[in-house]
N, C-alpha and C positions, 0 to 999 in steps of 0.2 A: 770542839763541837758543842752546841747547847744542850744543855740539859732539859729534861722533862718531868716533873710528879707523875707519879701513877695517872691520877683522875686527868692531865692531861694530853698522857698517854690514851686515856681509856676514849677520853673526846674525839681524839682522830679518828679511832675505831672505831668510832660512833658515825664519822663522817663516811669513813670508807667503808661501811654497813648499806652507807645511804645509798651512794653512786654505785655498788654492785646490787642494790635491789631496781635503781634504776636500769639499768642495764639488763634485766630480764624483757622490761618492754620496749627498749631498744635491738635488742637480740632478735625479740619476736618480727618485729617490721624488718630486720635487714634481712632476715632467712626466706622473706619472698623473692628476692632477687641473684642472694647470693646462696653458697651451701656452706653448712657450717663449718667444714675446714679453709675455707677463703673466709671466713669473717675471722679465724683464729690467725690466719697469717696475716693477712693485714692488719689486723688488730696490733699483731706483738712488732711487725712490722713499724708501725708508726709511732710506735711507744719505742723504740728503741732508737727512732732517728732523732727522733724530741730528746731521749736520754740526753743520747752518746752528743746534743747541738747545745742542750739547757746545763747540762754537768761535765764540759769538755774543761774543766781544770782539776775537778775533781778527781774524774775516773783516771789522773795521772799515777795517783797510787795505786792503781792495782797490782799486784802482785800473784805468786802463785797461790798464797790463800784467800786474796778473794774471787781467784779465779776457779781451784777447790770447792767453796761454800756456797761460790752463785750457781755453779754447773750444776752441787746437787741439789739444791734450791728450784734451778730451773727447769731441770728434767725433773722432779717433783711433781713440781705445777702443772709443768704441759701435759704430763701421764695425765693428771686430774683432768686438765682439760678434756681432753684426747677422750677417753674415756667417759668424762659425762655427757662429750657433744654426740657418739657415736650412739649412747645410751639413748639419747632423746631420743632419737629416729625411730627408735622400738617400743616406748612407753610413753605414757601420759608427760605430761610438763606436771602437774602436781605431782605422781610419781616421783620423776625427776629431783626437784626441788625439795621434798621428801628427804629422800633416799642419802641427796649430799651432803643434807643438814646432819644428818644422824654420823657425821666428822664429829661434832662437837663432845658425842661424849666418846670417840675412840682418841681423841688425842689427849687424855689425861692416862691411858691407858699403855699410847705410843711412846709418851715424856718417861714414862716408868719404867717400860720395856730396854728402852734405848737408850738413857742417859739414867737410869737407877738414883731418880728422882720421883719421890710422891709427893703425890698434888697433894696442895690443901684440901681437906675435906668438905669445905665450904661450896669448892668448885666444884669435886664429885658430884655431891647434891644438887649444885646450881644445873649442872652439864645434864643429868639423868634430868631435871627437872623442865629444863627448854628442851631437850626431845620431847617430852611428855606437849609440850606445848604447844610444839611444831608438827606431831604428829593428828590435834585436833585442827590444825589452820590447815595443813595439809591435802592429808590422805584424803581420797575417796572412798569412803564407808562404802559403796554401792558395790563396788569390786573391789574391797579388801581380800588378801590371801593370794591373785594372779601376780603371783613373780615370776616375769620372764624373763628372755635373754634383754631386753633393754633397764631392766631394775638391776640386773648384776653386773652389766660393764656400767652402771651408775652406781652402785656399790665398789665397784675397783677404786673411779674414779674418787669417791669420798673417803676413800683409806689412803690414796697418795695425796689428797688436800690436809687431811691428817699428817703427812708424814714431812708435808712440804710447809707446818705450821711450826711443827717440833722441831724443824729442820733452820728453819728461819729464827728460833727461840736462842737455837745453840752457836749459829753460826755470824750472829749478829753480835755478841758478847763485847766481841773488842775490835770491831770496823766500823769502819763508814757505811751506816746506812744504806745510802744514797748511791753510793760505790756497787753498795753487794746487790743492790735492787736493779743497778744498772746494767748488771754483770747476768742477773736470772732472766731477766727481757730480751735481752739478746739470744741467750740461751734458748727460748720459747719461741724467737722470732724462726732462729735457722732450722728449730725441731718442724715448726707446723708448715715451712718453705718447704722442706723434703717432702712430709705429711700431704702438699697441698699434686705433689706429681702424682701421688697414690691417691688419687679425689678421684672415686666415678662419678660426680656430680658436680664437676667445676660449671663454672655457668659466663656468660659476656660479662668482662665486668664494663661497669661504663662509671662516669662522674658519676651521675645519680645513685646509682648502686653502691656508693664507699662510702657517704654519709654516716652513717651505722658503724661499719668497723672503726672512722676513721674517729665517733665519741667514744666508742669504745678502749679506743688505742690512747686519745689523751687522757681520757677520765677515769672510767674503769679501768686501765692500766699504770700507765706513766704515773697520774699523781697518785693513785693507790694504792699500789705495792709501792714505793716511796712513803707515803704515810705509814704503811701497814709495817715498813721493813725498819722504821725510824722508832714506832709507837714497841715493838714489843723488843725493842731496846732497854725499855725502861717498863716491865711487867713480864707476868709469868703467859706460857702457852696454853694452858686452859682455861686462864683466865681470858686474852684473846681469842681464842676459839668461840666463846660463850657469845663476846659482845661479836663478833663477825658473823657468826650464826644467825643476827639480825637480820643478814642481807637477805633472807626468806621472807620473815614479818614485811620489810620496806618494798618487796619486790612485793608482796599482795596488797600491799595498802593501795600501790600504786595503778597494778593491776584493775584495782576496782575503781578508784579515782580515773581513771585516764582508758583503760580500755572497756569501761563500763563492767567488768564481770562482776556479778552475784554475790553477796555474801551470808551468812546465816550463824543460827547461834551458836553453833561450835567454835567456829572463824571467832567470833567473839570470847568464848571463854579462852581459848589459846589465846589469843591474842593479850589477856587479861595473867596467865599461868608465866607465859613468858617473859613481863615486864616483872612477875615476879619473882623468876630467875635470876634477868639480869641485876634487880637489887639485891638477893640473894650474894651472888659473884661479887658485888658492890660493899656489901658493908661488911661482909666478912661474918666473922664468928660471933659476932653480936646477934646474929641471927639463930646460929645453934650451941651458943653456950662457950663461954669461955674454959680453956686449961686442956683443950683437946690436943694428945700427943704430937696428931700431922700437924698442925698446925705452925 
């Protein structure tokens, strides 16, 4: 298998940052036609027929562990899913977006709990540092403090994105990528199939209507979690947390670019706090001083 540097691990993150903040305003357009549990199943759906068509020599090695490491990888992910689409319906989409990003600092938290490993302290800083950032691009000052039931199954949902971050850190160590990526897809495809009988809100699906799940199923999925599942092969889980925490900044830029929304000068300073995180995450301890213990 090829190898990667860090920084070109961190690039693909940088990419698959992109196409999930894309994918906010694709998500927005398919939820007129479809309900959010059919954009989830077809979504994992279509990513997993591309896998199992694009990687049908690879996934010849699977075995019982990577069928172990995708299972819990992918009942991870879907629970995050699962749980932030259910949260939308009860909250804001800035809530929302919010609420998931604030993953990035519980998984330097999750790495420690569970594999009795501490971050860098770099990252701690950088992690605390992009909430801070993401909570000015965010939240809605207007009604700050209303946390209802749709901000806490959006809070669930960001603690198993957390968990399915740490989860992909440890379980990638010594496989196939591509393999185990192909193995948590399938996993997410058959969770949100069952998920989709339990939909009070199934809707006709027709062609026009699968446009949406079916970018989201090659792009924000298929080649994503492949990028995402390859890049933190060769880097740490906090450290990717931080640069995939992106996908909020790219999903508002785009937001304003393309669906015209609003912006102001908070939106700007976050926007300004966070790219100083991500250097932060980036250059390491040159930032706060060399000889630090965690380090």
């Amino acid at each position: 298998m090829k190898q990667y540097t860090t920084k070109q691990a961190d690039i693909m993150m940088f990419f698959v940052a992109f196409i999930w903040g894309s994918g906010f305003v694709v998500t927005k357009s398919a939820l007129d036609s479809l309900s959010a549990i059919q954009i989830m199943s077809f979504r994992f759906i279509t990513a997993s027929v591309v896998s199992l068509v694009f990687f049908r020599k690879r996934i010849k090695k699977i075995n019982r562990q990577y069928l172990r490491g995708g299972l819990v990888m992918g009942l991870f992910l879907a629970t995050g899913f699962l749980f932030q689409t259910l949260g939308i319906q009860f909250t804001t989409a800035a809530n929302n977006a919010f609420i998931t990003s604030t993953g990035v600092v519980m998984v330097p938290f999750v790495y420690w709990i569970t594999l009795r490993k501490r971050p860098k302290t770099h990252n701690l800083i950088a992690a605390f540092t992009m909430l801070f950032g993401i909570t000015l691009l965010t939240v809605d000052f207007d009604h700050l403090g209303k946390f209802n039931q749709g901000d806490f199954l959006t809070l669930l949902g960001a603690i198993f994105f957390a968990c399915h971050i740490v989860a992909t850190s440890h379980y990638v160590d010594d496989k196939d990528p591509v393999v185990l990526s192909t193995v948590q897809i399938v996993v997410c495809a058959v969770f949100f199939a069952v998920a989709m009988f339990f939909d009070a809100d199934v809707r006709l699906v027709t062609p026009g209507s699968l446009w949406g799940a079916v970018y989201l199923g090659l792009f924000s999925t298929f080649l994503c979690f492949s990028l995402q599942t390859t890049a933190q092969k060769f880097t740490g889980a906090t450290h990717a947390a931080i640069i995939l925490s992106l996908e909020a900044v790219f999903g508002s830029v785009l937001a304003v670019l393309l669906l015209k929304e609003g912006y102001n000068i908070m939106m700007i300073v976050g926007f300004v706090i966070i790219f100083l995180s991500v250097l932060m995450a980036e250059l390491g301890e040159n930032w706060i001083g060399r000889g630090s213990v965690n380090d």
